[in-house]
C-alpha positions in Angstrom: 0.0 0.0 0.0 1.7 3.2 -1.1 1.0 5.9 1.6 1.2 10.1 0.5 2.2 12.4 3.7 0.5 15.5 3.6 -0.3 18.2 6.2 1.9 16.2 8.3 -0.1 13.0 8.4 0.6 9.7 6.8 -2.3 8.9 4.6 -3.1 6.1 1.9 -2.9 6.8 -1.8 -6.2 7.9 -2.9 -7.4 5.6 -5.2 -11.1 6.6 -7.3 -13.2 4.3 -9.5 -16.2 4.9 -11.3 -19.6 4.3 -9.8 -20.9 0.7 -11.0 -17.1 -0.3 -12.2 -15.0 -3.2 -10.8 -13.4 -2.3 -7.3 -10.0 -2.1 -8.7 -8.5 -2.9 -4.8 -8.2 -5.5 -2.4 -10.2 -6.4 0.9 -8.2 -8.3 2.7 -8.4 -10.1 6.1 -6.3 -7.3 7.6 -5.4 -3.9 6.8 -2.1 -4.9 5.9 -3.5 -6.8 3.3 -5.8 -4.8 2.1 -5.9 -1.4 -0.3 -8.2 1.3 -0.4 -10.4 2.8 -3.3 -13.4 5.3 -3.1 -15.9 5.6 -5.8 -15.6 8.8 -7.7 -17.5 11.4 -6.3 -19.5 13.5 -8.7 -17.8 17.2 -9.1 -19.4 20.1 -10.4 -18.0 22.1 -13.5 -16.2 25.6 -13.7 -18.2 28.9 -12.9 -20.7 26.5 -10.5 -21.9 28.7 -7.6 -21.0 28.1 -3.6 -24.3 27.3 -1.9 -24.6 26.9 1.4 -26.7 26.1 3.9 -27.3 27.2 7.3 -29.4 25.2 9.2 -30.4 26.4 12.6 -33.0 25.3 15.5 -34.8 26.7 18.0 -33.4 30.3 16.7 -36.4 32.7 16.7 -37.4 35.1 13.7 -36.4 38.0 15.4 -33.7 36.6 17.5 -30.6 37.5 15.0 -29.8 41.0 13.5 -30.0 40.0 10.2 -33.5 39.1 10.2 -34.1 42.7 12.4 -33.4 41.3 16.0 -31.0 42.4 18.8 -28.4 39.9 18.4 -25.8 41.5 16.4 -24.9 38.7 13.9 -22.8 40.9 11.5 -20.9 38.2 9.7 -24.0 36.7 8.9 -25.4 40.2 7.8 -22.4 40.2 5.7 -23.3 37.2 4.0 -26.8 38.1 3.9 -26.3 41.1 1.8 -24.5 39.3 -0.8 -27.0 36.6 -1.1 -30.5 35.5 -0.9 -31.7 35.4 2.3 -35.7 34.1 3.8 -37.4 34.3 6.9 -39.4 31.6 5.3 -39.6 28.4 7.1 -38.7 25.7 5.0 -38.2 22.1 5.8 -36.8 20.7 2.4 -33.0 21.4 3.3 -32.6 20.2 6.6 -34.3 16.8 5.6 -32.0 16.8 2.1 -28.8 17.4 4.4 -29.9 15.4 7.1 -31.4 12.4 5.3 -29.7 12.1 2.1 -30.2 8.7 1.2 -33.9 8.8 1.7 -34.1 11.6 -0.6 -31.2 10.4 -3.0 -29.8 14.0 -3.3 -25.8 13.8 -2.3 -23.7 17.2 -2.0 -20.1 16.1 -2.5 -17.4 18.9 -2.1 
């Protein structure tokens, strides 16, 4: 098993392989006879935009600056005014982030 060392840490080679290919390595009885491979992770393309989501509980509506409460929150008012922002509630992205493979979305990155 080749091994890279970077950021200090001893690490094994990463090896990729396409989804619903061969496994190209070997499970063996112990690590020391086996070798690692991940499948291929789907990557998006040039120019594709940063999203990112914030999820939060038990925050209130008018809790945090941004959304006109008392808590200063100015990195997130930062953010907010470069983006698009809701006060709407919206289930949909915690239950894609939190249950992924029950709604067979993935975010790789």
């Amino acid at each position: 098993m080749q091994v890279l060392k970077e950021w200090g840490v001893i690490m094994p080679e990463l090896i990729e392989y396409e989804p619903g290919t061969h496994f190209p390595e070997v499970i063996g009885g112990t690590l020391d006879e086996s070798s690692p491979a991940w499948p291929k992770p789907t990557r998006t393309g040039k120019g594709a935009p940063n999203v990112i989501f914030f999820i939060l509980d038990d925050v209130g509506y008018g809790q945090m600056s941004v959304f006109g409460g008392l808590c200063e929150t100015l990195n997130l008012e930062q953010l907010a005014n470069g983006a698009c922002a809701t006060s709407t509630t919206s289930l949909w992205p915690a239950e894609t982030c939190l249950t992924p493979c029950l709604t067979s979305l993935e975010f790789s990155g």
